[in-house]
C-alpha positions as CSV (number, residue, x, y, z in Angstrom):
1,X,13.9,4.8,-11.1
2,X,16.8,2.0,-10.1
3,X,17.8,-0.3,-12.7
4,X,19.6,-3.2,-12.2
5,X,23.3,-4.0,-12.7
6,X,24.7,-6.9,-14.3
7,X,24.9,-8.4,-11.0
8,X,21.5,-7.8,-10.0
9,X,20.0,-9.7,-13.3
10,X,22.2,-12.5,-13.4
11,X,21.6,-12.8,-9.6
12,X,17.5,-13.1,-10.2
13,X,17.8,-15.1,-13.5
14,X,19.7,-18.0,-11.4
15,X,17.3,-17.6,-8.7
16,X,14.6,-18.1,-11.5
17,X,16.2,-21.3,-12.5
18,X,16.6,-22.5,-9.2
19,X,12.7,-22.3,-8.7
20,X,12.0,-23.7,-11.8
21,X,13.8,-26.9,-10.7
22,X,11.9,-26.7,-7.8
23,X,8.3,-26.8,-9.4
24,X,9.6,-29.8,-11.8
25,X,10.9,-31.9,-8.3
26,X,7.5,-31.0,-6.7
27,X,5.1,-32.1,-10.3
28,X,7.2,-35.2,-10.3
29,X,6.4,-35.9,-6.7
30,X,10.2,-35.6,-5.2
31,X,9.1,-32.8,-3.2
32,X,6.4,-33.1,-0.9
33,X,3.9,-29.8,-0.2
34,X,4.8,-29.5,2.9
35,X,8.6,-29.7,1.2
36,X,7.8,-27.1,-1.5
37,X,5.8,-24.7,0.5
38,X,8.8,-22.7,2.4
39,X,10.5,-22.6,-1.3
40,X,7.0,-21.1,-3.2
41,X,7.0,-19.0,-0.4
42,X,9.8,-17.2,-0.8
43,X,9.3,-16.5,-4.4
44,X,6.3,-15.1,-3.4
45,X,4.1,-18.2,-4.5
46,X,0.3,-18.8,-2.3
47,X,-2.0,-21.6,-2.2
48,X,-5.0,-19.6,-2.2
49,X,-8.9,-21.0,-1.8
50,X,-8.8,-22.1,-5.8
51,X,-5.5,-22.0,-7.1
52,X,-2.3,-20.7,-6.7
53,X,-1.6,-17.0,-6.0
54,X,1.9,-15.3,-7.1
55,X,2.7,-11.9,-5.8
56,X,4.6,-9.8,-7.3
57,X,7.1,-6.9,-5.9
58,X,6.9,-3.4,-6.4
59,X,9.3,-1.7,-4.9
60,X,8.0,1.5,-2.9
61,X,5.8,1.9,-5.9
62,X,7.3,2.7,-8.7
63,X,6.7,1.2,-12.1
64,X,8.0,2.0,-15.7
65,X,5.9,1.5,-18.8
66,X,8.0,-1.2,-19.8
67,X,7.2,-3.4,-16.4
68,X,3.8,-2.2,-16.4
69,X,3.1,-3.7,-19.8
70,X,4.8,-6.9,-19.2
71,X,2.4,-7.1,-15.7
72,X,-0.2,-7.0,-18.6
73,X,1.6,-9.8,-20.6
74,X,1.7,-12.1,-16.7
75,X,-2.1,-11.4,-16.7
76,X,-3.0,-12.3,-20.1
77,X,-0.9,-15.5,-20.5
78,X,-0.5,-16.9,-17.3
79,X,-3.6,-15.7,-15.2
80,X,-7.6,-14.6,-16.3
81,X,-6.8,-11.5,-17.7
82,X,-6.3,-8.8,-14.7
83,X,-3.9,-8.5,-11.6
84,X,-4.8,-7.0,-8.5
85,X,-2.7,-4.1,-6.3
86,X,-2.4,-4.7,-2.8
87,X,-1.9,-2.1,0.0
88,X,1.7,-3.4,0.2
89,X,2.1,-1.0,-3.2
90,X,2.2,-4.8,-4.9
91,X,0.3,-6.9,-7.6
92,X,-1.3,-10.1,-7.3
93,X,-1.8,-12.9,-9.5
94,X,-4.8,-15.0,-8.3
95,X,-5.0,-18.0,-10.8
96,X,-1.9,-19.0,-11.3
97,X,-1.1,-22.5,-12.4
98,X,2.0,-24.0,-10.9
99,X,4.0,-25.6,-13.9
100,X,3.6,-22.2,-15.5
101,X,5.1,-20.2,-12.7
102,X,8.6,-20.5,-13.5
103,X,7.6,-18.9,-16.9
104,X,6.0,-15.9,-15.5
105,X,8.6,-15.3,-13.2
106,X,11.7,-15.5,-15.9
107,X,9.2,-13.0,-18.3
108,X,9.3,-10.5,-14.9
109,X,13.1,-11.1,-14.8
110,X,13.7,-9.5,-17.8
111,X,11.9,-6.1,-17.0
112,X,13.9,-6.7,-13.4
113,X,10.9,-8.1,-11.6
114,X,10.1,-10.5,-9.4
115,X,8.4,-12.3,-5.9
116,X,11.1,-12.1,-3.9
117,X,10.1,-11.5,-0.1
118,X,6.3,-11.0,-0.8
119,X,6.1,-13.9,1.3
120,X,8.0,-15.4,4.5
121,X,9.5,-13.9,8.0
122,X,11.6,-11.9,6.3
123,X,11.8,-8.2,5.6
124,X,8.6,-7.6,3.3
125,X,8.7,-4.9,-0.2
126,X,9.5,-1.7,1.8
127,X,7.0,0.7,0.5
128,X,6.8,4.8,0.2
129,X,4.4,7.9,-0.4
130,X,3.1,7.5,-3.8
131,X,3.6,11.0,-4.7
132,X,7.6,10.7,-3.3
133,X,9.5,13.1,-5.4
134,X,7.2,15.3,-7.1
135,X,4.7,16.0,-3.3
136,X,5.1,20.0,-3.2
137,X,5.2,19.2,0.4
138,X,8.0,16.9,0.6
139,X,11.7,17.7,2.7
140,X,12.9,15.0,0.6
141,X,12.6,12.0,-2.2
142,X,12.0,9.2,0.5
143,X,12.8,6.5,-2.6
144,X,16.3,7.0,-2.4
145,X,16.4,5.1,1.2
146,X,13.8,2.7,0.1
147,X,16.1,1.4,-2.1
148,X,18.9,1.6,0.1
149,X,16.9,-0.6,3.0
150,X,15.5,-3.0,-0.5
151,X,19.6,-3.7,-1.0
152,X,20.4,-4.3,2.7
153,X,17.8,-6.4,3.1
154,X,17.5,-8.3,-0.1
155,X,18.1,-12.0,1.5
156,X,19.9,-10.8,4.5
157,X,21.6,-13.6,6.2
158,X,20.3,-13.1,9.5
159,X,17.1,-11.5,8.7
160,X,15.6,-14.1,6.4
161,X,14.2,-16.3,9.0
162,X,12.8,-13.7,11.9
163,X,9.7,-14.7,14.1
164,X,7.4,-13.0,12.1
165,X,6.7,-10.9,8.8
166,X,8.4,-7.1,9.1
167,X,7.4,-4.3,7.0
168,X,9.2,-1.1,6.8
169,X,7.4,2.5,5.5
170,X,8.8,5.6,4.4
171,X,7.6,9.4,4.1
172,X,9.5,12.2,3.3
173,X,6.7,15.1,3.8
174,X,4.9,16.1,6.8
175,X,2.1,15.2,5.5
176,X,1.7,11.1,5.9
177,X,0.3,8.8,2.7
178,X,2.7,6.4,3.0
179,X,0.6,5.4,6.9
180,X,4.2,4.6,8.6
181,X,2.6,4.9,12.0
182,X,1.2,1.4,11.5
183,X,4.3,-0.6,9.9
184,X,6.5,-3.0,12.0
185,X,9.5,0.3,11.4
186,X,8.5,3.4,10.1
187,X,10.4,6.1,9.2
188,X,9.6,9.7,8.6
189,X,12.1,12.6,7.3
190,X,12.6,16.1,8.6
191,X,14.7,18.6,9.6
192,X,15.9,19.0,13.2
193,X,16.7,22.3,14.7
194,X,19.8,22.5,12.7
195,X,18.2,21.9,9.2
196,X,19.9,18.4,8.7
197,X,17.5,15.9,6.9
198,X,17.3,12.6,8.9
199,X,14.6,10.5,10.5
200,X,12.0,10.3,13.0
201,X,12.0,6.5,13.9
202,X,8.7,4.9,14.9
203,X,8.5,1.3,16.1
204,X,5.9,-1.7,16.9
205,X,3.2,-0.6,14.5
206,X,0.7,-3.4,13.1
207,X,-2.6,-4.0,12.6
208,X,-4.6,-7.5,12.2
209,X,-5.3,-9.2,15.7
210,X,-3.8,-6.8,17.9
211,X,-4.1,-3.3,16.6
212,X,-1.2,-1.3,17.5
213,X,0.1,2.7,16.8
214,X,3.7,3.0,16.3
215,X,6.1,4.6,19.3
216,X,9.1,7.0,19.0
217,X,12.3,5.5,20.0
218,X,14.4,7.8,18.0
219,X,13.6,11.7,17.3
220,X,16.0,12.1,15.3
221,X,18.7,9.8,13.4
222,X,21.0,11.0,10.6
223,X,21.0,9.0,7.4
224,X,24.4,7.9,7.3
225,X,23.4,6.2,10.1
226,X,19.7,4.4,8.9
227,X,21.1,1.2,7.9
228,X,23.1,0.3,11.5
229,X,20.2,1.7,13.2
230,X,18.0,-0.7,11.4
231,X,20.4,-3.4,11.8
232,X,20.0,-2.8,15.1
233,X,16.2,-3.0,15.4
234,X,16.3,-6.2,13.9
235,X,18.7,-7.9,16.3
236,X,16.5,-6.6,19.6
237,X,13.5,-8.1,17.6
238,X,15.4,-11.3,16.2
239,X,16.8,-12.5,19.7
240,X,13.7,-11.7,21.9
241,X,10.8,-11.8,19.1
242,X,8.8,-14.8,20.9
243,X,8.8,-18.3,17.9
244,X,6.3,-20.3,20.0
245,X,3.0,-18.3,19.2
246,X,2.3,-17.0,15.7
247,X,0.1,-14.4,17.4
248,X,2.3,-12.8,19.7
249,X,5.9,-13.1,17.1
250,X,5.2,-9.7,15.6
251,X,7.7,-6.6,17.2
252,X,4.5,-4.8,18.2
253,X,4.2,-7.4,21.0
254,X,8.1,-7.0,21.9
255,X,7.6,-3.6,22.3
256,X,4.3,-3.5,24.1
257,X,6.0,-5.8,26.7
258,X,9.1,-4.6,27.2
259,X,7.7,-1.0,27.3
260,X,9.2,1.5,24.6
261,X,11.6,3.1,26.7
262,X,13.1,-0.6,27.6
263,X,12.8,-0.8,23.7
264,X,14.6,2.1,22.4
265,X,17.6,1.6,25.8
266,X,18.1,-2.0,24.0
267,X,18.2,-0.8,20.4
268,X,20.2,2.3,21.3
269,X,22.8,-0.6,23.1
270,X,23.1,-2.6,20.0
271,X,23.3,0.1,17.7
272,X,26.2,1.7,19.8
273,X,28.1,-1.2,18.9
274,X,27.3,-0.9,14.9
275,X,27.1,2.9,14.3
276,X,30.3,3.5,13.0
277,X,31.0,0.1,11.1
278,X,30.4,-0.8,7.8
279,X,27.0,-0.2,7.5
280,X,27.8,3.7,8.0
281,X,26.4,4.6,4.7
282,X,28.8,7.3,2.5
283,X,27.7,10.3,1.1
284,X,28.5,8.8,-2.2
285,X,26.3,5.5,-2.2
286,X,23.4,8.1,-1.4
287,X,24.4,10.2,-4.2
288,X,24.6,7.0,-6.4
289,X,21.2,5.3,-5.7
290,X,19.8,9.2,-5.4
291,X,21.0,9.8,-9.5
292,X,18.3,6.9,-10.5
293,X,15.6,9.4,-9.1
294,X,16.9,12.3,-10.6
295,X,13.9,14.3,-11.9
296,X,12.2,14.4,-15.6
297,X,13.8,17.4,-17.5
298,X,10.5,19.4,-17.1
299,X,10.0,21.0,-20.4
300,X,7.9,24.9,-19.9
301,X,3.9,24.1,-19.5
302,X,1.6,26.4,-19.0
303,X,-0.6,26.3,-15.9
304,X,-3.9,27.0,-17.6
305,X,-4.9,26.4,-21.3
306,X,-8.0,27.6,-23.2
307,X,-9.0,24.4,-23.5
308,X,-8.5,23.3,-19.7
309,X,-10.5,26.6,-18.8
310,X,-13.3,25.7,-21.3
311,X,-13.5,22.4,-20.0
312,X,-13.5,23.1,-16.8
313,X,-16.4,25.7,-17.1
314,X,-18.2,23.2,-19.3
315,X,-18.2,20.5,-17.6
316,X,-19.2,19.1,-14.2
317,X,-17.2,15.6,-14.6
318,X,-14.1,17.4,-15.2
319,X,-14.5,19.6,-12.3
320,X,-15.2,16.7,-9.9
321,X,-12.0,15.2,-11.5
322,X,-10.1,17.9,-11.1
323,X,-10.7,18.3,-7.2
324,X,-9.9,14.8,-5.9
325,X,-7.8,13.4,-8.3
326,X,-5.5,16.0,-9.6
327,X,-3.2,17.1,-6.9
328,X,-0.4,20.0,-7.2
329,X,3.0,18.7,-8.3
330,X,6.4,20.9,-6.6
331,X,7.2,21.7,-10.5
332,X,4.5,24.7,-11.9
333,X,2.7,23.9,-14.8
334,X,2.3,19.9,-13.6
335,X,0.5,17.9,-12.0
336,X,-0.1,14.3,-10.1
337,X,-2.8,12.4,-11.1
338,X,-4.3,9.7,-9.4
339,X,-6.6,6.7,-11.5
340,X,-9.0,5.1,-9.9
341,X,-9.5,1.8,-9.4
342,X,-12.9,1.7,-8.0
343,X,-15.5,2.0,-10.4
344,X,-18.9,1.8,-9.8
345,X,-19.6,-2.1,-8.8
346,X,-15.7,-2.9,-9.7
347,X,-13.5,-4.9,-7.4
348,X,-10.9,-2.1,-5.5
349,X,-7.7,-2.9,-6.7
350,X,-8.6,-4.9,-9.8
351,X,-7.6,-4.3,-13.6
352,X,-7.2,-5.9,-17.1
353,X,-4.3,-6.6,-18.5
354,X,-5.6,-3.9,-21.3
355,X,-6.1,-0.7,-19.0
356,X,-2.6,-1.7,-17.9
357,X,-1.5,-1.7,-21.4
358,X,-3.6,1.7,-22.0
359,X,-2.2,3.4,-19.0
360,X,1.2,2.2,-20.0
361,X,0.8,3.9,-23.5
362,X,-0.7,7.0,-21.6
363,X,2.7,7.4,-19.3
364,X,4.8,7.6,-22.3
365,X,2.4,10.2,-23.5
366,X,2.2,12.0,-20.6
367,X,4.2,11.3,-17.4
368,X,7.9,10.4,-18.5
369,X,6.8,6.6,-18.7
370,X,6.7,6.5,-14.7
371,X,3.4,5.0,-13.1
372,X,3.2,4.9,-9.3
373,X,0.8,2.2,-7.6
374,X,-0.7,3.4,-3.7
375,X,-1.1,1.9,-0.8
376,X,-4.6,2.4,-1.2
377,X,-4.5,0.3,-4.2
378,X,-5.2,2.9,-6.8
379,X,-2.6,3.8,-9.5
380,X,-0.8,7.2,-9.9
381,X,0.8,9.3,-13.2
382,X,3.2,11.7,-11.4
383,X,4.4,13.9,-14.0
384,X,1.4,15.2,-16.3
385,X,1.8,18.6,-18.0
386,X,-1.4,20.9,-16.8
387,X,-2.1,21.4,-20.5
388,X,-2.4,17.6,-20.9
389,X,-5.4,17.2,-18.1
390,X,-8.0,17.4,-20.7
391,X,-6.6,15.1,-23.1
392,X,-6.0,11.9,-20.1
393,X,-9.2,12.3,-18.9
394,X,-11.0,12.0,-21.7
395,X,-8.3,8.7,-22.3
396,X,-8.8,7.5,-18.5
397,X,-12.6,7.9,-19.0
398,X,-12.5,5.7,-22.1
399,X,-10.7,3.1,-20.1
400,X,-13.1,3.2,-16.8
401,X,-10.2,4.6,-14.7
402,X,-11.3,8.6,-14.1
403,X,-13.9,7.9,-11.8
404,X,-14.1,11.2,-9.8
405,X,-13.6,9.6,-5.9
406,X,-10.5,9.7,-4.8
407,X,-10.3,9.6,-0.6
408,X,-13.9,9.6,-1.0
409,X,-17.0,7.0,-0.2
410,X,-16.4,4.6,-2.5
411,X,-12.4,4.8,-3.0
412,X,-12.9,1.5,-1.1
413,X,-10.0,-0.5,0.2
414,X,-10.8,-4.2,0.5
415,X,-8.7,-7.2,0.5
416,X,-10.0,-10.2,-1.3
417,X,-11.7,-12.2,1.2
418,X,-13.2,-15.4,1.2
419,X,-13.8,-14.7,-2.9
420,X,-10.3,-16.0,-2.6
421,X,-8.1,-16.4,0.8
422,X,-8.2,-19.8,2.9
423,X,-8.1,-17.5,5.8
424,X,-11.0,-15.1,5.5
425,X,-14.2,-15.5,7.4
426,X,-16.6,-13.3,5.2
427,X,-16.6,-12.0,1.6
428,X,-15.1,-8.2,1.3
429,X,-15.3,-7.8,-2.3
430,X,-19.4,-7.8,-2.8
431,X,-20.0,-5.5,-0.1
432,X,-17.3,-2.8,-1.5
433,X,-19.1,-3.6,-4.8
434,X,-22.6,-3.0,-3.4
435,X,-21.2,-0.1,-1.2
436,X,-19.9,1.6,-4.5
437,X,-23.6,0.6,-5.9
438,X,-25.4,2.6,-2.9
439,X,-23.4,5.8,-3.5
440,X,-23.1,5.7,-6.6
441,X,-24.2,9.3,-7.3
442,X,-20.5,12.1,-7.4
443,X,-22.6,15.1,-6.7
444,X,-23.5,13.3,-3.9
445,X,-20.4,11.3,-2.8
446,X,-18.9,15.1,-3.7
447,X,-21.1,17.0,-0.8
448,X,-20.5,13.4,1.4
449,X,-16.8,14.6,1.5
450,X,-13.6,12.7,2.5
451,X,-14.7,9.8,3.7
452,X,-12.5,6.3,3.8
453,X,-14.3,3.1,4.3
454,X,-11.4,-0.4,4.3
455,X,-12.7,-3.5,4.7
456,X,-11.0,-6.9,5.6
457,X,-12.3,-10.6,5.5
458,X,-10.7,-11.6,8.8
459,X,-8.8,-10.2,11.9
460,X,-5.3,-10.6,9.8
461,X,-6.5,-6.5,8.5
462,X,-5.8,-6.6,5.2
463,X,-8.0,-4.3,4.5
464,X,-6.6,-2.1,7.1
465,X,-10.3,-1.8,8.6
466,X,-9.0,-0.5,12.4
467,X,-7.8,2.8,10.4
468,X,-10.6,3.3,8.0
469,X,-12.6,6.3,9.0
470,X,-15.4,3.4,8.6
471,X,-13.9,0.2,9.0
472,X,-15.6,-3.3,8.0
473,X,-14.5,-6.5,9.6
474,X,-15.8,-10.2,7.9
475,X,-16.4,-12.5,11.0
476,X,-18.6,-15.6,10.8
477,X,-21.0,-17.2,13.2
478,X,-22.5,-20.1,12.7
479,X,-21.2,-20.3,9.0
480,X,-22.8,-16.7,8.5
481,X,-21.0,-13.9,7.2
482,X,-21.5,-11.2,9.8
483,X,-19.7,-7.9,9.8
484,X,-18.3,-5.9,12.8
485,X,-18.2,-2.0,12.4
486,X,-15.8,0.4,13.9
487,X,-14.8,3.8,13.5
488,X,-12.6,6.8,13.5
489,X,-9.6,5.1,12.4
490,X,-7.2,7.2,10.5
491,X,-3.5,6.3,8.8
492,X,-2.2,9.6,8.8
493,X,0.2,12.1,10.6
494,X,-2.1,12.0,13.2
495,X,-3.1,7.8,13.4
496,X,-5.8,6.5,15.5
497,X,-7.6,3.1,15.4
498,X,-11.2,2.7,14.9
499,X,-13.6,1.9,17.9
500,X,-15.9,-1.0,17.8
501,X,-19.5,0.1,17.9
502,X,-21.5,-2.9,19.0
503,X,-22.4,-6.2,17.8
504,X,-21.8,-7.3,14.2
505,X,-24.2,-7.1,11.6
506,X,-25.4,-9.4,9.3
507,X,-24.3,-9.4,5.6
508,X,-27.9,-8.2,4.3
509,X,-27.9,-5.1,6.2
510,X,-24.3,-3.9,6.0
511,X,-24.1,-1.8,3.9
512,X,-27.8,-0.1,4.8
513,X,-25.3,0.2,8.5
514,X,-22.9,2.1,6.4
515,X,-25.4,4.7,4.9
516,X,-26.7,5.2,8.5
517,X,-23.4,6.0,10.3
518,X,-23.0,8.6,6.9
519,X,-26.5,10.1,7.0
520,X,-25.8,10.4,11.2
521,X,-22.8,12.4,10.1
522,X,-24.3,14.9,8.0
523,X,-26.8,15.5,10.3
524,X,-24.2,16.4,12.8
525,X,-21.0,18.3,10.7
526,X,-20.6,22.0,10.9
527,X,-19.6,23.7,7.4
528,X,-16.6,22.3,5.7
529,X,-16.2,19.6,8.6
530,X,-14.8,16.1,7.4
531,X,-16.6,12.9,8.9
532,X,-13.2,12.1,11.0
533,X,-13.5,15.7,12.6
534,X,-17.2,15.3,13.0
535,X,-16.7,11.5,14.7
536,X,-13.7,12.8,16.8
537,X,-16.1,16.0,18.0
538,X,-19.2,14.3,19.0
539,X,-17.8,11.0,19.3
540,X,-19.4,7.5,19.1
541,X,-22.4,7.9,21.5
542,X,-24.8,9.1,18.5
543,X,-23.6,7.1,15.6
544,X,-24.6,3.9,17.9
545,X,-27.7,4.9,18.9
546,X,-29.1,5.9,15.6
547,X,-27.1,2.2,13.8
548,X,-29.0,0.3,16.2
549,X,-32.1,2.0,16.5
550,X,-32.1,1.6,12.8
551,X,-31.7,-2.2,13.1
C-alpha cells in the first residue's frame, strides 16, 4: 500500500495544528459556528443529531494492521467504543467531542490518517473494487490510479470549492464491485482492440434526489492521459455546474441538460488544450506509485488440506461460509475472504474497537497485515492461504464476524438515519436489525439466494436504496416514519435503478412488505434464477399485486 513521504507527514501534522487552533478559537468563542463550520468541514468534522461526527479517510480501501488498530484506539478513547464503515470505503466516528478532535486527528497522523475531503465541494476519498489486486478477473490493480487521482486532487486549487460534492470510482475487472456507473466520474479499465490498458470513462452518475446512470463520453482513454482528462471534466463541470440550487449543482444535472454528446464535445475541447501538458503522466510515476502495490511474496500453499476437507464435510456452517464469503484469489492456493458486518440484529457497518483489534491481529496472521473495507460496508482479508480457512473461521466466529451472508438477504446496507443524521426522515438502522431478525435462518437465507436489500433515511441515498435489488426509502408524513419500496436496482456492470411500487408503508409492516416481495419471488424463479433475473423477467406487475393485496 502507499506510504507517506516526509513531505506528506509534515504536510498533515501542520494541517493538524492548524485545526487544533481552530477548535481552541471556536471553545473560546472567537469563532462563531457559522465561522467554524466550513473549517470542521474540511477536516471531515459533522454536527450530527447528538454530537459531533468525524469521518475518517480510507483511501480506495485499503487499511494496514497498524491503522486498523489505531481506528480501534480513535474508538476507544475518543468515541463509545466502535466506528462505523460507510459505502464511501470510510469510517465514522459518531460521538465525538469537539475539544478532543484535534487529539484524535494528530493519533491518525501518525499511522498517515486523516478527514481530509470527507466533507466539502471538493473531490471526495476516490474509492475502488475491494478485491483490486488479487480479483482473478481483474486486467489490472485499479489502486495504482486511485492514488494517482488522491495526489492530483488532494486540495487542488481550483477544485476545492466546486458546486457540489464529486466522487470518483474505479474498477479494473469486467466484472463491477466498485458500482462506478453511479459516481459523479467513473472509470473502468480494459483493453481496446490493440491490448492497451486504458479507461472506459463514464460521467453524471448519482443517486439521492435525482437518481441517475452514468453515460460514456470516452470509450477509450490511455492512462498517460487520465489526469488531463480529468482535469478536464472538472473545468466543464466547475464553470457551468449551476451554485444557486443545492439540488440541481451536482454534474449529473450538467450532463442531463446539456445532453452527453454536448458533454463529452465540451470535455473533449478543454482536454485538447491539456493533453499533452504537464499533467501527461510518465511511465515512471506509474511505475513508482505502482511499486507500493507490488504483491505479497506468496509463499507455496496447498489448495486443499485434510483438515479443510474434514471440515468442510463436517460441517454445514463452514460450507455456507465457504460459498459466499470466500472468493477465488488470481494466486492458487489463496483466497479473499470477506467478514461480515451484519450479524444477526447488528447495526450494518458497525464494530468495536476490539474486533478491529482481533481482525488486526488476524491480518498479520493471515493476510500480509492488509485489510480491505467495501463499499458495501463489510471488511475484507485479501491474502489468506487456503490451508488457513479453517483456522479464521473458527477466529472470525469467535469475534461475531463469519456470519455466512455475504450479497445475501440480510448483508444489509443502511446508512444511519434518524438514529443519528439531522437530515433523515425515518430510522434505517432498526428495520435492517429487524430485517436480519426475520431471516435469520442461513439454510434459508442460503436457498433465498443473492438477494441485496439498501436502505436510506431520506432522498440524499445513502443507503444506495435506488440500486438495491430491494430498496428501502425513510420518508415521514405527518411526523410518521413511513417507508417507500422499490425494486430491481442493481450497482453492477449492468446498473439499473429501482422502480417504485406504490405507496409507502408504514414502519410496523415494513419489513412483513419485504418478506412478501421475497416469498412472491420464489413462487415465481425458475431453477438457479437470482431475484434480479426473476424481477427483470416477470417484472413489477405481480410483486405489486400480491404487496398490496397483502396490506
Amino acid at each position: 500500500m502507499y506510504v507517506y513521504d516526509g513531505y506528506d507527514q509534515t504536510f498533515l501534522e501542520e494541517r493538524v495544528a492548524q485545526f487544533r487552533d481552530q477548535v481552541r478559537r471556536r471553545l473560546a468563542g472567537d469563532l462563531s459556528e457559522d465561522e467554524f463550520k466550513p473549517l470542521r468541514l474540511t477536516n471531515g468534522l459533522y454536527l450530527q443529531l447528538h454530537a459531533y461526527m468525524l469521518r475518517v479517510a480510507i483511501p480506495y480501501g485499503t487499511l494496514s494492521a497498524a491503522q486498523l488498530r489505531q481506528l480501534a484506539h480513535v474508538a476507544r478513547r475518543y468515541d463509545k467504543g466502535f466506528g462505523h464503515f460507510t459505502t464511501r470505503q470510510n469510517i465514522q466516528y459518531h460521538w465525538m467531542k469537539l475539544e478532543q478532535v484535534p487529539d484524535a486527528l494528530a493519533d491518525l497522523a501518525r499511522v498517515q490518517m486523516h478527514g481530509l475531503q470527507t466533507s466539502g465541494n471538493c473531490i471526495r476519498n476516490v474509492t475502488a473494487d475491494h478485491w483490486a489486486g488479487v480479483a482473478a478477473d481483474e486486467i489490472e490493480d485499479p489502486r495504482v490510479y486511485c492514488e494517482i487521482v488522491r495526489q492530483w486532487s488532494t486540495l487542488h486549487p481550483e477544485f476545492s470549492f466546486l458546486p457540489r460534492k464529486f466522487k470518483i470510482a474505479i474498477t479494473g475487472s469486467p466484472n463491477d464491485r466498485a458500482a462506478v456507473r453511479v459516481h459523479d466520474i467513473g472509470l473502468r479499465m480494459h483493453r481496446n482492440a490493440e491490448g492497451e490498458v486504458g479507461f472506459e470513462v463514464m460521467v453524471g452518475g448519482g443517486l439521492g434526489r435525482t437518481p441517475i446512470i452514468a453515460r460514456t463520453i470516452r470509450d477509450f482513454l490511455p492512462k498517460r492521459h487520465l489526469l488531463s482528462y480529468l482535469e478536464a471534466i472538472l473545468r466543464v463541470y466547475n464553470q457551468l455546474g449551476r451554485r444557486d440550487n443545492i439540488y440541481k449543482a451536482r454534474i449529473k444535472i450538467l450532463v442531463h441538460e446539456l445532453g452527453v454528446a454536448k458533454m463529452a464535445e465540451m470535455v473533449e475541447a478543454e482536454w485538447r488544450s491539456l493533453k499533452d501538458g504537464p499533467l501527461a503522466l510518465p511511465a515512471e510515476e506509474i511505475a513508482r506509485i505502482q511499486a507500493h502495490f507490488t504483491p505479497p511474496v506468496y509463499p507455496d500453499s496447498p489448495v486443499f488440506t485434510p483438515e479443510f476437507d474434514a471440515l468442510r464435510l463436517s460441517d454445514a456452517g463452514f460450507r455456507r461460509w465457504l460459498k459466499v464469503n470466500v472468493a477465488p484469489h488470481r494466486q492458487l492456493g489463496y483466497a479473499i475472504v470477506t467478514l461480515s458486518l451484519k450479524p444477526e440484529g447488528g447495526v450494518p457497518g458497525d464494530m468495536t474497537a476490539d474486533q478491529m483489534d482481533a481482525v488486526a491481529a488476524l491480518a498479520d496472521r493471515h493476510s500480509f497485515g492488509e485489510v480491505r473495507v467495501t463499499h458495501t460496508q463489510n471488511l475484507v482479508l485479501p491474502h489468506v492461504r487456503r490451508a488457513d480457512l479453517p483456522a479464521l473461521w473458527r477466529g472470525l466466529s469467535e469475534l461475531g464476524l463469519a456470519t455466512a451472508n455475504i450479497g445475501q438477504v440480510t448483508d444489509i446496507i443502511a446508512c444511519p438515519g434518524l438514529d443519528y443524521c439531522a437530515l433523515a426522515n425515518a430510522r434505517s438502522i432498526p428495520v435492517a436489525q429487524r430485517i436480519t431478525q426475520r431471516f435469520s435462518d442461513l439454510a434459508r437465507v442460503h436457498d433465498i439466494g443473492e438477494l441485496k436489500i439498501k436502505i436510506s433515511g431520506c432522498i440524499n441515498a445513502c443507503g444506495h436504496h435506488h440500486v438495491g435489488h430491494i430498496g428501502i426509502l425513510g420518508v415521514d408524513k405527518g411526523g410518521e416514519e413511513f417507508y417507500q419500496i422499490t425494486l430491481g436496482g442493481s450497482e453492477d456492470q449492468n446498473a439499473s435503478l429501482g422502480a417504485i411500487v406504490g405507496p409507502a408503508v408504514p414502519n410496523e409492516v415494513i419489513v412483513d412488505a419485504v418478506q412478501t416481495v421475497i416469498e412472491t419471488y420464489l413462487s415465481l424463479r425458475r431453477p438457479q434464477e437470482r431475484f434480479l433475473d426473476t424481477y427483470r423477467r416477470v417484472g413489477m406487475a405481480p410483486f405489486k399485486e400480491r404487496l398490496y393485496a397483502a396490506a
